[in-house]
Residue frames relative to the residue before (quaternion, step in Angstrom):
aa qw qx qy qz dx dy dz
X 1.0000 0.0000 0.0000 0.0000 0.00 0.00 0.00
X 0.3500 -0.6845 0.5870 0.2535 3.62 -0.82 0.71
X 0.7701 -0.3976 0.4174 0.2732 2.89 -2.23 1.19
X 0.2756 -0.6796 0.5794 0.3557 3.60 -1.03 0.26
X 0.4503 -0.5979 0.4232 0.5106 3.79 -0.89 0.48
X 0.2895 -0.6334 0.6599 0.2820 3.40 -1.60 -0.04
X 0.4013 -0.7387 0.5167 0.1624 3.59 -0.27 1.38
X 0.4494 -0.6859 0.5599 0.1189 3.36 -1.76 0.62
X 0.2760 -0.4661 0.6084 0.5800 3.71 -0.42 -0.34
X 0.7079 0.3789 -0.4663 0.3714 3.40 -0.77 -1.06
X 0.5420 0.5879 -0.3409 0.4943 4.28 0.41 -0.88
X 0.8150 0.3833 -0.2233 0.3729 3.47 0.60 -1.36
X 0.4950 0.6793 -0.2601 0.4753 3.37 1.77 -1.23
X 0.6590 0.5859 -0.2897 0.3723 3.61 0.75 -0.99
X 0.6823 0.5860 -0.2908 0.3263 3.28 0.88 -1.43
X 0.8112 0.2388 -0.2870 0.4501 3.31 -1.29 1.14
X 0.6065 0.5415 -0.3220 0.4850 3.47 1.64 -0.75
X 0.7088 0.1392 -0.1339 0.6784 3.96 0.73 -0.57
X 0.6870 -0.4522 0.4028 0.4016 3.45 -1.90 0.22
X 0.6190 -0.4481 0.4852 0.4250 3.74 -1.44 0.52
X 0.7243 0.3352 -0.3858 0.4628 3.65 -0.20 -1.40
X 0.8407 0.3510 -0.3452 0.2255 4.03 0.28 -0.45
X 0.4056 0.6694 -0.2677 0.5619 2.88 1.72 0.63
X 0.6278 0.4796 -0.2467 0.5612 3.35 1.38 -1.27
X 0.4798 0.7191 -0.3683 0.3422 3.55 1.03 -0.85
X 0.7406 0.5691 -0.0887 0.3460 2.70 0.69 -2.18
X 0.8398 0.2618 0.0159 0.4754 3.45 0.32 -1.38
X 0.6933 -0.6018 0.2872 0.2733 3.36 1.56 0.49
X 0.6560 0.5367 -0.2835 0.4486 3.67 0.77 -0.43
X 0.5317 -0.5375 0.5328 0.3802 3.67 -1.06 -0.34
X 0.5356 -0.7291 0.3129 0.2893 3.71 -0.97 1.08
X 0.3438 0.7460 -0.3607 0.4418 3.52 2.10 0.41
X 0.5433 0.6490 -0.2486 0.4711 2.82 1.44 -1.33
X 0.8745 0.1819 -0.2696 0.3599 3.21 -0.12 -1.28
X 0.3062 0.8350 -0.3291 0.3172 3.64 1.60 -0.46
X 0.5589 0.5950 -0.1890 0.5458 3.29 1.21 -2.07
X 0.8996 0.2793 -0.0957 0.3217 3.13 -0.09 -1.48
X 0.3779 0.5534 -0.3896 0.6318 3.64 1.18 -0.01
X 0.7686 0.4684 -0.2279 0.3713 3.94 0.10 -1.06
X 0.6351 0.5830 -0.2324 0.4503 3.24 1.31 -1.50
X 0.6481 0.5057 -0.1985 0.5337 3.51 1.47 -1.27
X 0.3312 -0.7209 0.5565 0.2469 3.53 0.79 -0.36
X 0.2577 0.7076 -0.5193 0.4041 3.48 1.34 1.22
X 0.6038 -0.6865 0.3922 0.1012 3.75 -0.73 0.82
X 0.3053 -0.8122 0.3390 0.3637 3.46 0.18 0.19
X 0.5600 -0.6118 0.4305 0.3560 4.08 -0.36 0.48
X 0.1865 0.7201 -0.6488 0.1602 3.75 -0.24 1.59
X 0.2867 -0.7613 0.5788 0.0574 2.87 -0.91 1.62
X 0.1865 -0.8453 0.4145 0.2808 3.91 -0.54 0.90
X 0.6808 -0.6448 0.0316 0.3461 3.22 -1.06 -0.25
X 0.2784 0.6935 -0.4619 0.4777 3.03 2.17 0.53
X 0.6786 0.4891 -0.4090 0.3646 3.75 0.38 -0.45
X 0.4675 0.4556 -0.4227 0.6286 3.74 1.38 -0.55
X 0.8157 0.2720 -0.4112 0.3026 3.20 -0.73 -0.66
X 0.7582 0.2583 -0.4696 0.3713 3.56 0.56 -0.07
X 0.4056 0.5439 -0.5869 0.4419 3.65 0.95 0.37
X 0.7011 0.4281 -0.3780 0.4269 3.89 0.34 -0.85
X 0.5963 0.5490 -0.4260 0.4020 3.79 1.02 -0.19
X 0.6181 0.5631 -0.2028 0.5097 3.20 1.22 -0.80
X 0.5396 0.6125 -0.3810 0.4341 3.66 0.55 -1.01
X 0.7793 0.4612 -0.0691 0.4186 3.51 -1.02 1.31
X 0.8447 0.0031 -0.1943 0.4987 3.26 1.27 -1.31
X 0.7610 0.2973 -0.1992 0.5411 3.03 1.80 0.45
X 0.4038 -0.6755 0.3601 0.5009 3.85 -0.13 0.97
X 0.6263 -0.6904 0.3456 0.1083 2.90 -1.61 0.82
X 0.1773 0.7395 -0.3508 0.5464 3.14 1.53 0.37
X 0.7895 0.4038 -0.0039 0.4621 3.51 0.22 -2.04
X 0.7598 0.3422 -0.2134 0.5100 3.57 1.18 -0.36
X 0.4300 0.4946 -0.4342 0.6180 3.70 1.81 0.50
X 0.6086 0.3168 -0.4236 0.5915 4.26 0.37 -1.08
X 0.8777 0.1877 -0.4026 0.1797 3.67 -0.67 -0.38
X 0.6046 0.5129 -0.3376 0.5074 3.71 1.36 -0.04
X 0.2201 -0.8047 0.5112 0.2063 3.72 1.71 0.18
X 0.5664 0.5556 -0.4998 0.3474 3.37 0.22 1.81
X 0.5044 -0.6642 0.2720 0.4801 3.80 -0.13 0.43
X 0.6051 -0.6416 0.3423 0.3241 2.94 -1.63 0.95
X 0.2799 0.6485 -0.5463 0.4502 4.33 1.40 -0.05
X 0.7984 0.4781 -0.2947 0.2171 3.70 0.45 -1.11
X 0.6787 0.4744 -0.2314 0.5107 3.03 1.70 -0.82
X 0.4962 0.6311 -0.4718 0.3645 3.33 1.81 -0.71
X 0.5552 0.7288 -0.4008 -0.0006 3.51 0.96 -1.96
């Protein structure tokens, strides 16, 4: 049986704010993992609508993308996509 993770605040702070699998990514675990725990908390899952694409795709291009995930407070996978 595998170790159970031992969550962070900062780990926990994240959850619901960026996608499970890029979170799982991050911290190493499987995106069940963080799924479980995102649910258990009654934490929401990260839907990103479709005004937010379009203004990430407005942006794409004239500003690195990095800079257009901190100020549209979505993950950077989205701007990578």
């Amino acid at each position: 049986m595998a170790k159970p993770h031992r969550w962070t605040r900062a780990q926990l702070a994240r959850l619901g704010k960026v996608y499970d699998r890029v979170l799982a990514a991050e911290i190493g675990v499987g995106a069940d993992t963080v799924r479980e725990e995102r649910n258990r908390r009654g934490i929401k899952p990260l839907r990103v609508t479709a005004a937010k694409h379009r203004e990430v795709d407005r942006l794409v291009g004239k500003l690195p993308d990095v800079e257009i995930a901190e100020r549209l407070k979505v993950s950077a996978a989205l701007v990578y996509r």
